[in-house]
C-alpha positions in Angstrom: 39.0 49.8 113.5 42.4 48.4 113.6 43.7 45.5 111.9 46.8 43.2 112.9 48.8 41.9 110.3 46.5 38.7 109.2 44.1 41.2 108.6 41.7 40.6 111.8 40.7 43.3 113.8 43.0 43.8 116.9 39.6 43.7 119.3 38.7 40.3 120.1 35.3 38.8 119.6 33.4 35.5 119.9 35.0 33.8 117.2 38.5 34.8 117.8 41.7 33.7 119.9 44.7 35.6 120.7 46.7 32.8 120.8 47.0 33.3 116.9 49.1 36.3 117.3 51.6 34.0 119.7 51.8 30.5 118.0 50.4 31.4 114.6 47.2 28.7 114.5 43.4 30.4 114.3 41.0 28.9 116.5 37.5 29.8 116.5 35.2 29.3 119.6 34.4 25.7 119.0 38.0 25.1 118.7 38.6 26.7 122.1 35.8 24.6 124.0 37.4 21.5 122.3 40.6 22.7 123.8 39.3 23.3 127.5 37.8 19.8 127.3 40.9 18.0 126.1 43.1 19.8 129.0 40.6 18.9 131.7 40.7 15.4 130.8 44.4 15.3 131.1 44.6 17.1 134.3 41.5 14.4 135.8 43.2 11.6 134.3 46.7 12.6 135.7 45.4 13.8 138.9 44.0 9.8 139.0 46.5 8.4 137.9 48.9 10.0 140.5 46.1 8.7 142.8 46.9 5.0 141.6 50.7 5.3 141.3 51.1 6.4 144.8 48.1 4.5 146.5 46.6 7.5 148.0 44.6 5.5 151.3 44.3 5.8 154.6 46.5 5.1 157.1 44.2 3.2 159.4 40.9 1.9 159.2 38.3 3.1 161.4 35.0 1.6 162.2 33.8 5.6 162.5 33.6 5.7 158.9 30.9 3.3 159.0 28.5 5.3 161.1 26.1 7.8 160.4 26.9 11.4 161.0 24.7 13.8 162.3 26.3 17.1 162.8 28.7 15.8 165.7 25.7 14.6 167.5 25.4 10.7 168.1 22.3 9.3 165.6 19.0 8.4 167.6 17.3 6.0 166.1 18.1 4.3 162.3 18.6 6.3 159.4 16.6 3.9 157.3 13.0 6.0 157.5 10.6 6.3 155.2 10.5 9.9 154.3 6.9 11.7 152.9 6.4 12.2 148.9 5.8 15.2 149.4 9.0 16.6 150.5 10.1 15.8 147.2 7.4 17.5 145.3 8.1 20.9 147.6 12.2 20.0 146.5 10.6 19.8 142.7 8.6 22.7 142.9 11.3 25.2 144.9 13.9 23.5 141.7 11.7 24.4 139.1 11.0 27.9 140.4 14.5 28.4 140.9 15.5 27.7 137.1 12.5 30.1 136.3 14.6 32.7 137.8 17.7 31.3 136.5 15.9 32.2 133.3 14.4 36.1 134.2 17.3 37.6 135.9 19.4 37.8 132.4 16.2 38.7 130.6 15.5 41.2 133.0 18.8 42.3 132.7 19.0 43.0 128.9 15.6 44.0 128.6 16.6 47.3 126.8 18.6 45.3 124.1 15.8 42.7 123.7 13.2 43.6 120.7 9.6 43.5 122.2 9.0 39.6 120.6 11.4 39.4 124.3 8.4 40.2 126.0 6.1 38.2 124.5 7.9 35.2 124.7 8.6 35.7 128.3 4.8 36.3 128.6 4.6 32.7 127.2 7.1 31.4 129.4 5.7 32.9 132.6 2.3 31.5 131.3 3.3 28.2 131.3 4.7 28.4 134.5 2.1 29.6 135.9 -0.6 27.0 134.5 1.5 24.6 135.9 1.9 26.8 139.3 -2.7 26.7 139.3 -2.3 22.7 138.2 -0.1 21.7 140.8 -2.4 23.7 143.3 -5.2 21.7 142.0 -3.6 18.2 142.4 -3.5 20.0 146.0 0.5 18.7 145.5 1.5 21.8 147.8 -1.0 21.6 150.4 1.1 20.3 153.4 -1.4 18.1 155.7 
């Protein structure tokens, strides 16, 4: 293993920056995340700012902003309907299987790093997701009538 001249090893890591070998200054990962947040709140403040200084509106104002657009097509009827509950339970249900596998794919995907308590502890995961799968059957929540 190499090591540059303040004694680090020349491969970088986690906890190290290569700006140190250009300006001099060590900063560790925290450091680096502080730094990403400060320059995105300059560049969404000036990018507002420019907004305000040169009064970025419309040129004219158009009653077609005001209606309701439907894919090109003219709206039938209002837009203020009641919709069923449970097309939010089935958006619920499809979110919180969708983390799930949000979850698996990168276990899945280091599974021959991962020591066996890995498995167990996606056994437990995948347990309680699927108590919660057999509740919500149950309830009859995704029984569409």
């Amino acid at each position: 293993m190499t090591l540059n001249g303040s004694g680090r090893p020349a491969q970088l890591n986690a906890y190290y920056w290569p700006i140190e070998e250009h300006v001099g200054i060590t900063v560790n990962a925290w450091g680096s995340t502080l730094i990403f947040i400060g320059l995105s709140t300059v560049l969404l403040g000036g990018a507002v700012l420019a907004a305000w200084i040169f009064q970025v509106k419309p040129k004219y104002k158009s009653s077609l902003k005001y209606d309701t657009y439907e894919c090109g097509e003219e709206p039938d009827g209002s837009a203020w309907i009641r919709f069923h509950p449970r097309y939010f339970i089935v958006g619920l249900v499809f979110v919180l299987f969708d983390v799930e596998a949000a979850f698996l794919l990168p276990w899945a995907v280091n599974i021959d790093n991962l020591a066996g308590i890995a498995l167990i502890d996606m056994g437990i995961f995948l347990g309680i997701l699927f108590l919660g799968w057999i509740y919500a059957l149950k309830k009859g929540a995704l029984r569409w009538q």
